[in-house]
N, C-alpha and C positions, 0 to 999 in steps of 0.2 A: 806339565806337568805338571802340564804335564806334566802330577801331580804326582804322586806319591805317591798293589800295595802302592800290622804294620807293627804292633809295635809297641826285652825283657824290664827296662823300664816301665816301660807304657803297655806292656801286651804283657795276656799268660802267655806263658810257652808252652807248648802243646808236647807231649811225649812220646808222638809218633814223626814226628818229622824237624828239623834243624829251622830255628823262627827265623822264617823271612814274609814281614807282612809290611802290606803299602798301604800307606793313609795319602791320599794327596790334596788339592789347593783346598781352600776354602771357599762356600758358597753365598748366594745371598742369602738373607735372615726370611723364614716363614713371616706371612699375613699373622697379626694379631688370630683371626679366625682360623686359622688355618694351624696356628699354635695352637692354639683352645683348645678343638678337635684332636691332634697328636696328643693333645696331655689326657685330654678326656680318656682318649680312645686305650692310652696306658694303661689307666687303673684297673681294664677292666682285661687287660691282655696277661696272658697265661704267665708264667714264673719260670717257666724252661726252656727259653729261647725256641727259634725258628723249629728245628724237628722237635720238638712239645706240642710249641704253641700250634702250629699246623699239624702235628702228629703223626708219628710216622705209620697208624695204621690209617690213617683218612687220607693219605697220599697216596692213590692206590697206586700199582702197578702199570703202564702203559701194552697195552698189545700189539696194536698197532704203529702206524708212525708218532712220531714225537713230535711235539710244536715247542718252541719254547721261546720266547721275548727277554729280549738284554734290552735293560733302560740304563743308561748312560749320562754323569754328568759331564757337560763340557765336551761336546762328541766329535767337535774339532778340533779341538787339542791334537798335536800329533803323540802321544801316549796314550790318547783314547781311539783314535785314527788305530794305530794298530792293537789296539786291543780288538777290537770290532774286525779288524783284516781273521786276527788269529780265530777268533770265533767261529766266524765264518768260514773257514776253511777246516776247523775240527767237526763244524757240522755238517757240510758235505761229504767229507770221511765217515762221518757216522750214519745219514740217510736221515738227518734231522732237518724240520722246518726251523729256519729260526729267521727271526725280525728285531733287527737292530734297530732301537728308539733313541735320539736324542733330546735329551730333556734341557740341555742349555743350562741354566742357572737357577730355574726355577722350580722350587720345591710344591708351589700347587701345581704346576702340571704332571708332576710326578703321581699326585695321588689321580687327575682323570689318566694316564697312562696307564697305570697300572690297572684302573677300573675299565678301561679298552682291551687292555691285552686280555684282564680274565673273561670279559664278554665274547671274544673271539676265540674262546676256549682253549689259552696255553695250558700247556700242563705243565709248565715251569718257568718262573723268572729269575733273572738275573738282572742284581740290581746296582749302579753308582748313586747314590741316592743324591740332590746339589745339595740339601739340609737333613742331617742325621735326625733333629726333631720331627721329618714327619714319617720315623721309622716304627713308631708302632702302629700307627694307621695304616702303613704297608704289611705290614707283619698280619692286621687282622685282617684284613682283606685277603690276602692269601690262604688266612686259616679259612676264614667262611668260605671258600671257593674248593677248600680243599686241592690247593694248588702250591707244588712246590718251589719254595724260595731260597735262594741264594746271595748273597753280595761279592759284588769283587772290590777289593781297591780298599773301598771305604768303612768302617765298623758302624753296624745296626743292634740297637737295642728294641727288644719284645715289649718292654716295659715303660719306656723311659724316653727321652729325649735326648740323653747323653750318654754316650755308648763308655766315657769314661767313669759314671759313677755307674754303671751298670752291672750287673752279677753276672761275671764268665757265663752261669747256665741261661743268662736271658740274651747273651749274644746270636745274633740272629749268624750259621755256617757261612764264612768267607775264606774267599782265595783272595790272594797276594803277595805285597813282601812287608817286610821291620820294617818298621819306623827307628826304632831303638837299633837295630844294627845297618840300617842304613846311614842313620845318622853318624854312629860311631866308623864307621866307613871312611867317610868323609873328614872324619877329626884325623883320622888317625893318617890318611895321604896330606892334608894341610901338613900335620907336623914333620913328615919326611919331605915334603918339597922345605920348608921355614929350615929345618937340619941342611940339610943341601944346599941352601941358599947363604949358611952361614951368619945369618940379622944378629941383631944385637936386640932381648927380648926390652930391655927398655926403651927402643923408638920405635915399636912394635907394636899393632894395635887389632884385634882379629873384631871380623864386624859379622854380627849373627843378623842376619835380617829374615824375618819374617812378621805373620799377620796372626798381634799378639791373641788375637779370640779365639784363635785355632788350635785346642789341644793336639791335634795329630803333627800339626808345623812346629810349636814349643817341645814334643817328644822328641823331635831330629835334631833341634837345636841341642837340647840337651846332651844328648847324645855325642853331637858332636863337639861342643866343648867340652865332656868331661874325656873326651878319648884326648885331645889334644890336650889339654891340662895334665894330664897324665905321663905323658910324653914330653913337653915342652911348659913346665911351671916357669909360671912367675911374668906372662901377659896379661897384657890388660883387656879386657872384651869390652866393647861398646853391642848394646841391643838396641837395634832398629827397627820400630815398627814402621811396615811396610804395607799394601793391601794384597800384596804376593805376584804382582807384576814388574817386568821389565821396566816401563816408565816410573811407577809410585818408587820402587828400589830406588832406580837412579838417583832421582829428585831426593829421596831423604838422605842416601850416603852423602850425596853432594853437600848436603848441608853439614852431614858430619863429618868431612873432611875440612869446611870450614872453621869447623870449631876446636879442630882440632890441628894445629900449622906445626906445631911440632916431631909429629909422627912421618918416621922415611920410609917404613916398611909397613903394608897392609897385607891381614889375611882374612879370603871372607868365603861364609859359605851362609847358607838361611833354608827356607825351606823348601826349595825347586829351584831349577836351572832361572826360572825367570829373575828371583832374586837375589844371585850369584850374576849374571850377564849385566841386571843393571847396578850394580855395588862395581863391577868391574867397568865399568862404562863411564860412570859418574869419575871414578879413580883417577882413569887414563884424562878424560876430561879437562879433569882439574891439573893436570900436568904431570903424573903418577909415571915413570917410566914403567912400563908393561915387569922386567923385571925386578921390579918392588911391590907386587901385587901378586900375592898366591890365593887366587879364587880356584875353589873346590866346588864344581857344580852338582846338583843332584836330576838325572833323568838324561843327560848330554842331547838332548833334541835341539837344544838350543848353544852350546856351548859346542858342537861340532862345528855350527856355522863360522866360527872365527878361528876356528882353527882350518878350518877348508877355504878359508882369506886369503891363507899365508904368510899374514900380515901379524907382527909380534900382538900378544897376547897377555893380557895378565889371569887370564884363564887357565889354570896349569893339568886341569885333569877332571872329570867327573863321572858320577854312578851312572852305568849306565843301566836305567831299568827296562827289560823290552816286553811292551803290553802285550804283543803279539801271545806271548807263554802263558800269561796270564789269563789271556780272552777263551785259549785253547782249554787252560785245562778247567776253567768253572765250565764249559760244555760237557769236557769229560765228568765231571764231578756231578753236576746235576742229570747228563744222561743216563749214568750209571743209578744213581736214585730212581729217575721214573723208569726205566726198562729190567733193572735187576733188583733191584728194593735195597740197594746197598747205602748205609747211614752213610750219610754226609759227614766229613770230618769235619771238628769244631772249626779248625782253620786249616789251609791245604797254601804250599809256600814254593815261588818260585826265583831262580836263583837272580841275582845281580851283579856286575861283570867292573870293577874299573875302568875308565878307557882315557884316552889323553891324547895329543896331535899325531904319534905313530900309530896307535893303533885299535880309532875309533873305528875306523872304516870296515878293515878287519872283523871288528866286532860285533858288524851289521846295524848302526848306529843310523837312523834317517835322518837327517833336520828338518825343522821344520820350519 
């Protein structure tokens, strides 16, 4: 997370629908050349995001069948695993062609993909982009193809490289969920397990881990502390930069449990299940009784696994986001543009579900 829809801090909120948007991991950094080109390609990209900058009369109408390409970061992740199941099955329902691309990590292959799909004449993509910088490069090539674009998951700027200093009107149409109210999700079940649990907030210590270059991962964070601050004043928060993995997690909490021999009670939560599972791992490790550790995980792909153990836990509960809802309705959302000419909404938002060891399963929760 399998990643993360995103996000009333970090996101406009849209006035047709209740913000639920996913930002998730972080990817690797564009080639020098390949940033050049994305900043180049900015300057000269239109000022009103994706239906502008591609324009909704150059996007003609489809008559025929539909083809459409989803390019995908991270496409084994199992939150992109079932984003691509859901897809897939909205497009059979609908009598669409569609081709699931997995881009991995890599932001130059992102821009020869997208120059593939439009050679083989989609007339729509949908995009996870691995670096938001080479989102205007995508943006123009979709314009000059006169081909329509979509994002899921992730926020694209028409203009720019940073979809956070970017202008609402230069955001390129996505689905997903909050960032901002996923986060705050997550703070706010921390602080009813910490209540429940009864701690004493002075041997108390809640640990934010994620991967600090990532505005969409610092949005949840936030988020989540300010709900649990809110609720529960007067803890102390340690931040841990992390690189947004299970391993990197572990290995940093670990050392921040060294540094810290006084603390009896941990609560953690960061920016994806992976860095929640290893904050909870490194805990137990160091000698943490599972109930002295309230981890809040986000995406439960991975936080189901130790709860389907059996085996005690200091994992107490996590968001569960299913990609599946996600994959289905950017299909719905962009078929509906090329077949009925209907505007893309700026952002289009799918729901999010708690879940915890009774009733992940229930929830349709995979691991992965």
């Amino acid at each position: 997370m399998a990643a993360s829809a995103e996000e009333a801090a970090t996101h406009p909120v849209p006035t047709h629908s209740p913000e639920i948007l996913l930002r998730l991991s972080p990817t690797r950094p564009l080639s020098a050349a390949a940033f050049g080109l994305a900043t180049a390609l900015a300057l000269t990209a239109c000022s009103t995001g994706q239906e502008s900058t591609s324009g909704k009369a150059q996007v003609a109408p489809v008559n025929g069948k539909i083809s459409i390409t989803y390019l995908q970061k991270q496409g084994d992740q199992e939150y992109f695993v079932g984003e691509a199941a859901g897809a897939k099955a909205k497009a059979a329902e609908l009598g669409v062609d569609l081709k699931v691309v997995n881009l991995g990590n890599d932001a130059n292959k992102t821009v020869s993909e997208v120059q593939s799909a439009l050679a083989q004449k989609s007339n729509g993509l949908i995009i996870v982009v691995p670096d938001p910088a080479v989102g205007p490069q995508v943006v123009q090539l979709a314009k000059d193809a006169k081909t329509a674009l979509l994002t899921s998951d992730d926020q694209v700027c028409a203009t720019g490289p940073d979809p956070a200093s970017c202008a609402k009107s230069d955001l390129v149409p996505r689905i997903g969920f909050s960032g901002a109210q996923m986060g705050g999700e997550v703070g706010k079940r921390a602080a009813e397990e910490f209540t429940k649990a009864g701690w004493n907030p002075a041997d108390t210590r809640t640990v934010s881990a994620w991967k600090q270059d990532v505005t969409v991962c610092g949005d949840r964070v936030k988020a989540a502390k300010d709900a649990f601050a809110s609720a529960v004043p007067g803890v102390q928060n340690i931040d841990v930069a992390t690189d947004n993995t299970p391993t990197g997690a572990q290995d940093k909490v670990a050392a921040t449990v060294t540094a810290n021999p006084g603390v009896r009670h941990w609560v953690v939560w960061g920016c994806n299940d992976e860095n929640v599972q290893g904050g909870v791992t490194a805990l137990q490790n160091a000698g943490v009784s599972p109930g002295d550790i309230d981890g809040v995980g986000l995406g439960a792909y991975l936080a189901c696994k130790d709860w389907g153990s059996g085996k005690p836990t200091g994992m107490k509960a996590a968001l569960f986001i299913n990609g599946k809802d996600v994959g289905a309705l950017a299909v719905q959302t962009i078929y509906d543009r090329l077949k009925n000419g209907k505007d893309m909404p700026a952002e289009a938002f799918a729901p999010t579900r708690m879940v915890d060891a009774a009733s992940w399963q229930s929830a349709g929760v995979t691991c992965s």
